[in-house]
C-alpha positions in Angstrom: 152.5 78.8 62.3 150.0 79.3 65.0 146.9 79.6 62.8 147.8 76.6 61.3 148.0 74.7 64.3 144.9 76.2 66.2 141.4 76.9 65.6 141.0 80.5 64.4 138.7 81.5 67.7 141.8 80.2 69.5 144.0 82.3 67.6 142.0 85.2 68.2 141.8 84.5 72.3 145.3 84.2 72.4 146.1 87.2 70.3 143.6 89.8 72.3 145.2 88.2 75.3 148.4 89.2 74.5 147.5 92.9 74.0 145.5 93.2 77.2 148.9 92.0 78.4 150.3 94.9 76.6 148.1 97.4 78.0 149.0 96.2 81.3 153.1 96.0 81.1 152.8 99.4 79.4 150.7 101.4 81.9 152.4 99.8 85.5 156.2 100.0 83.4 155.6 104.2 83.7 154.2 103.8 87.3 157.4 102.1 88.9 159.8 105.0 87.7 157.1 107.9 89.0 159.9 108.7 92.3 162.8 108.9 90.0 161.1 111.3 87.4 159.4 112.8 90.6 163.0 113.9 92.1 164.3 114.8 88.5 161.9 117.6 88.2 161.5 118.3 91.8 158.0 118.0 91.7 156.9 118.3 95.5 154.2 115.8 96.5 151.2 118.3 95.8 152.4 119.1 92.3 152.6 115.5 91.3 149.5 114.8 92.6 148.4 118.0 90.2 150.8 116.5 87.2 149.4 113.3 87.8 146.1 114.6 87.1 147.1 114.4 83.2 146.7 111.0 82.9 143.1 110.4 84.1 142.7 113.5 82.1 143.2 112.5 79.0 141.8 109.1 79.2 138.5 111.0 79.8 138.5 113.0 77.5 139.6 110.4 74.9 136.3 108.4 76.0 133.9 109.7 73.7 136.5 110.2 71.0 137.7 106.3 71.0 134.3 105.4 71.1 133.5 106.9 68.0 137.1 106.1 66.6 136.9 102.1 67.0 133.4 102.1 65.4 134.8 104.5 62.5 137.9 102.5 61.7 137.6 99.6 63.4 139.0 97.7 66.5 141.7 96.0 65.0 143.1 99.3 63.2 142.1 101.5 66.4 144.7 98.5 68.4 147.2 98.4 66.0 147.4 101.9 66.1 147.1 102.9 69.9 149.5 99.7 70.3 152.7 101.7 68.7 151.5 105.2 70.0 151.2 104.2 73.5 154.5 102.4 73.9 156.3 105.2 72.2 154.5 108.1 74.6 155.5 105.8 77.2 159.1 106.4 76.2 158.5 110.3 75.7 157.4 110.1 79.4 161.2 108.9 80.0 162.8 111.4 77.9 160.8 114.7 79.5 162.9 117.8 81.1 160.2 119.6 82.1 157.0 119.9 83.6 155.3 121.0 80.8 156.8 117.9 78.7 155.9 115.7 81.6 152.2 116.8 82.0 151.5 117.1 77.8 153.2 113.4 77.5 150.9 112.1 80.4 148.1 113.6 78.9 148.0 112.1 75.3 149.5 108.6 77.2 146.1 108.7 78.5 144.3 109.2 75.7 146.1 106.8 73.7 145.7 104.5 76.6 142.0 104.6 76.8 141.9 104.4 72.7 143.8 101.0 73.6 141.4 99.9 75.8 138.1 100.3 74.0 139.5 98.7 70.9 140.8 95.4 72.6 137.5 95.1 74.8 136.1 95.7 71.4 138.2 92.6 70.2 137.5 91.1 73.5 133.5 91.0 72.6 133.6 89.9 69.1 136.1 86.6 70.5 133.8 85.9 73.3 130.8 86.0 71.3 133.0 83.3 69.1 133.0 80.9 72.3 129.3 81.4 72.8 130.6 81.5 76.7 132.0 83.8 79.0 136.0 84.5 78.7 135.4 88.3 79.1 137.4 88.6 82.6 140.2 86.4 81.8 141.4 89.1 79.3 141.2 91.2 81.8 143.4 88.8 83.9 145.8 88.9 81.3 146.0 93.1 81.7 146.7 92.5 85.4 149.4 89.7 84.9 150.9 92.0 82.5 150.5 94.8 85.4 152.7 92.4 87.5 155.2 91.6 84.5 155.9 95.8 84.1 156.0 96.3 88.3 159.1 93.3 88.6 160.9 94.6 84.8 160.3 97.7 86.9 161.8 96.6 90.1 164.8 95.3 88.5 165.3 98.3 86.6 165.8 100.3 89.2 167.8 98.3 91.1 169.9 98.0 88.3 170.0 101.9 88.3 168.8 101.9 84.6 167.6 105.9 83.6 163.7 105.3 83.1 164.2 105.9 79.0 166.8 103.1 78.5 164.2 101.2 80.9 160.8 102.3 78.5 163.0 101.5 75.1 163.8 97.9 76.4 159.9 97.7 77.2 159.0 99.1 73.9 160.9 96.8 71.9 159.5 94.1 73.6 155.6 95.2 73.2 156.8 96.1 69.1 158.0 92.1 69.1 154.4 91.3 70.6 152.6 93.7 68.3 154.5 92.3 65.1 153.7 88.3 66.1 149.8 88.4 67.5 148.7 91.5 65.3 147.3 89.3 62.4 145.6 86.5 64.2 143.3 89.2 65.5 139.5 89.8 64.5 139.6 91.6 61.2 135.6 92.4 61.6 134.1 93.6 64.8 130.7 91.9 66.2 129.0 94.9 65.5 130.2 97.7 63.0 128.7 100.8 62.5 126.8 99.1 59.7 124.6 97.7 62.0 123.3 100.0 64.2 120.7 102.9 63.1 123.5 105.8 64.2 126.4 106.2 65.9 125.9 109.2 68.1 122.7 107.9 70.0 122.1 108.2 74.0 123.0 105.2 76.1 119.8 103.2 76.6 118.8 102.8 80.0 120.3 99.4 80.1 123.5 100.8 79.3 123.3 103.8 82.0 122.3 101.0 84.7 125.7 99.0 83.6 127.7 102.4 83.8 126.5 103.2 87.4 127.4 99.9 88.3 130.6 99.9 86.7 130.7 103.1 88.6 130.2 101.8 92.0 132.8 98.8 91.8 135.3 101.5 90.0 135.1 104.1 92.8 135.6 101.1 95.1 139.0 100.6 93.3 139.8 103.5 93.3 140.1 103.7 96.7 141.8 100.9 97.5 144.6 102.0 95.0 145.0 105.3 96.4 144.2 105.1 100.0 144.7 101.3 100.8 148.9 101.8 102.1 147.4 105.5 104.4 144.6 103.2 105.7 147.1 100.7 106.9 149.4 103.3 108.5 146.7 105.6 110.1 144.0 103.3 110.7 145.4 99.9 111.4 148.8 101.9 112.3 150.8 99.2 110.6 154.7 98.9 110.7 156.5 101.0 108.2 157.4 98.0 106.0 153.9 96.4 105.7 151.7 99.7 105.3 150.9 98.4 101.6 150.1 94.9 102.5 146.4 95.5 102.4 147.3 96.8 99.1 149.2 93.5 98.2 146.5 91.4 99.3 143.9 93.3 97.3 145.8 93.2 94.0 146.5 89.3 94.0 143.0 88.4 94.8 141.1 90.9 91.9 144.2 89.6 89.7 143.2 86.3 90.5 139.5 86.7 90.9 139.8 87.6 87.2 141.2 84.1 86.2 138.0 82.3 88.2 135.3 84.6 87.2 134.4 83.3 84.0 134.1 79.8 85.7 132.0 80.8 88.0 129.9 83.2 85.5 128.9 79.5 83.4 127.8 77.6 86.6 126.0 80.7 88.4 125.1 83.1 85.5 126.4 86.8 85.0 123.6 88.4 87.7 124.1 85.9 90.7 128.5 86.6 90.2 128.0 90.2 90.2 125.7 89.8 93.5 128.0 87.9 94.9 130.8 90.0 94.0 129.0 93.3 95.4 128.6 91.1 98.7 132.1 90.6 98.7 132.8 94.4 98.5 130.2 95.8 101.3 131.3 92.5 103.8 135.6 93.0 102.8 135.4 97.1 103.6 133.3 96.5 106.5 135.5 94.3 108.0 138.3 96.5 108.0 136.3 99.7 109.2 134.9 97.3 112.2 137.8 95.3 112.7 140.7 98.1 112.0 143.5 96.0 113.1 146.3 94.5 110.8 144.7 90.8 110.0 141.0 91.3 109.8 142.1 94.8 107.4 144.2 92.6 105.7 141.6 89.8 105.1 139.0 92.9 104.5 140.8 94.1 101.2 141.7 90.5 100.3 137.7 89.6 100.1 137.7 93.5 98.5 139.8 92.2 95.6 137.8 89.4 94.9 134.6 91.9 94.6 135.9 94.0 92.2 137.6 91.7 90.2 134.7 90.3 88.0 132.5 93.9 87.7 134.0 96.3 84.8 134.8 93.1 82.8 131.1 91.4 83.0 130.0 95.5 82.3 132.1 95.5 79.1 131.1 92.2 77.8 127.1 93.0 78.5 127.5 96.2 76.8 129.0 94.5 74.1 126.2 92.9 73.0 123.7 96.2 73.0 121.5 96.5 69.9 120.9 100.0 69.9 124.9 101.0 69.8 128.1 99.7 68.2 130.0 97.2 70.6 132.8 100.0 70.7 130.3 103.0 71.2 128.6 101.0 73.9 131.8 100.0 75.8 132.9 103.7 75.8 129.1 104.5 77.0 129.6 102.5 80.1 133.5 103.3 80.8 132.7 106.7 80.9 130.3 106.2 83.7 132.3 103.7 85.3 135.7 106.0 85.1 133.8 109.2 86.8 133.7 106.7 90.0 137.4 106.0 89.5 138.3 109.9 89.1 135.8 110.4 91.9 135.9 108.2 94.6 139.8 109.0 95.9 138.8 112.6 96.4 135.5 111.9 98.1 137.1 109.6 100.6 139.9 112.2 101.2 137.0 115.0 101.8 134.9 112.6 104.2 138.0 111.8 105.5 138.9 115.5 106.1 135.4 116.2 108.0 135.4 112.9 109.9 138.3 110.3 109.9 139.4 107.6 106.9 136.6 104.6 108.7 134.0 106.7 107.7 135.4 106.8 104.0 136.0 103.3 103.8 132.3 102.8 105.1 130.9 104.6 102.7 132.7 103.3 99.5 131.2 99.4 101.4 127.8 101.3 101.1 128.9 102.1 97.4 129.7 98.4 97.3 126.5 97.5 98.3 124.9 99.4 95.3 127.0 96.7 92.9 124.8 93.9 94.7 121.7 96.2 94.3 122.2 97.0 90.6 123.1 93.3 89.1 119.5 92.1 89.0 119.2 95.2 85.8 122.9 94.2 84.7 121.0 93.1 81.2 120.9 94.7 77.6 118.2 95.3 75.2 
């Protein structure tokens, strides 16, 4: 048996690691099919950008609600829980007809979504606090290795020509195995339960506002470069048809990878000199492909981008994790809120700026926005 063979705080790495995985293999298995269910419902490209809207939706809404929810019941519950709901919306999502099914099903996949992700950053806390060390951004590694491991099942499915619910059950059977064989090596008590704090329902602190705002910074940063990254490349760098999303490529391996590093570099430079470095990295990546629009120095600006974001929104959860004035759940959903209005926001800001002046202005102004990550990390503390 694995507990018997490891120490229990290994146990309990491995296990949360595994279900950051999940999240990750869950969310990008529903993004490869989006054409397919696109053409099934003949959704024109404006009214799936308006059904897509479902999704960020109801993870914001859910914010507040999970908050309360992991500090009520728990972490491990609240992940056992949003584990099985989330795969099984996933497959709903596959099964729709209509609109109105796709856009409810989207909806509660985003709340149960962002139920999942408090909980296991909950779990995430209590493990690293077990190390005495930073391993916060590895798990959040694991969510983007488990990103790539959903894109290729993806792939294959549809070259395979597999309908997107035959595709979603084979994916759900698999996260059900995961669920069933790392469940019970993870933490049955959470850092901080609701035990421990004076009351739940208490305002952020300002230490927990400054995290948010810099969680929102980096987050409307990546935004960006997930949603405008591939039009950047064909209108700005006016790249070949086949390589428009290599800028998006490049940016993707590098946070992916910057995830796997950061918590080295976090025990040899400390938390505040990686996220300065990291907001540097930002400002200097965007910049060079506003200066230097052409397709290397773009290419090697989103690939320095990646790196910068990378190591933010997981050294913001782990910090906030260890507030004395909220539970570690409560705290986490403080700062994700913040963070996620710069995710919803920042794509239709650049489109807007883009709109009144051209896309280099946008990209400029999310490296400004980039800059304010550098500015911030001398007050990324708690209290």
């Amino acid at each position: 048996m694995l507990a018997s063979t490891m120490p229990a705080r290994r146990t309990a790495r491995i296990s949360v690691s595994c279900f950051f995985f999940i999240a990750g293999l869950c969310f990008f298995s529903w993004t490869t099919r989006i054409p397919e269910i696109q053409s099934h419902l003949k959704l024109n490209d404006g009214s799936l950008g308006s059904v897509l809207f479902a999704l960020p939706g109801g993870s914001m809404i859910c914010l507040p609600i999970a908050g309360w929810l992991v500090t009520k019941l728990g972490s491990r519950n609240c992940m056992l829980i949003s584990a099985f709901i989330y795969t099984l919306l996933l497959c709903a999502i596959g099964a729709v007809s209509t609109v109105f099914e796709l856009v409810t099903a989207l909806f509660f996949f985003g709340m149960a979504g962002n139920l999942m992700n408090i909980s296991i950053n909950t779990q995430a806390v209590g493990t690293e606090a077990m190390y005495g060390r930073s391993i916060m951004a590895s798990f959040h590694g694991l969510w983007s290795l488990g990103g790539f491991a959903g894109a290729s099942i993806g792939t294959l499915m549809v070259a395979l020509s597999i309908a997107p619910l035959n595709h979603f059950i084979v994916v759900t059977a698999l996260i059900i195995l995961l669920v069933l064989v790392f469940f019970r090596y993870s933490l049955k008590k959470d850092q901080r339960s609701r035990e421990d704090v004076k009351s739940i329902f208490v305002w952020p602190d300002k230490s927990l506002m400054n995290l948010g705002i810099l969680a929102f910074c980096c987050m409307g940063c990546e935004g960006c470069m997930f949603d405008w990254s591939a039009i950047y490349f064909r209108d700005i760098v006016h790249a070949p048809k086949d390589l428009v999303t290599v800028g998006l490529t490049t940016f993707t391996i590098t946070m992916a990878t910057g995830r796997f590093i950061s918590d080295w570099m976090v025990t040899r430079l400390g938390v505040t000199r990686v996220l300065q470095i990291s907001g540097a990295l930002i400002t200097f990546g965007l910049f060079t492909a506003v200066i230097f629009p052409n397709f290397y120095a773009a290419a090697f600006g989103f690939f320095l981008t990646g790196f910068g974001v990378s190591s933010v929104v997981p050294l913001a959860y782990g910090l906030a994790g260890k507030s004395k004035t909220m539970s570690t759940g409560m705290a986490i959903a403080a700062v994700s809120t913040v963070g996620f209005i710069g995710f919803l926001a920042g794509p239709p800001l650049i489109g807007y700026i883009a709109h009144a002046s051209n896309l280099r202005w946008s990209f400029a102004v999310m490296g400004i926005l980039g800059f304010g990550t550098a500015l911030l990390a001398s007050r990324a503390k708690v209290e």
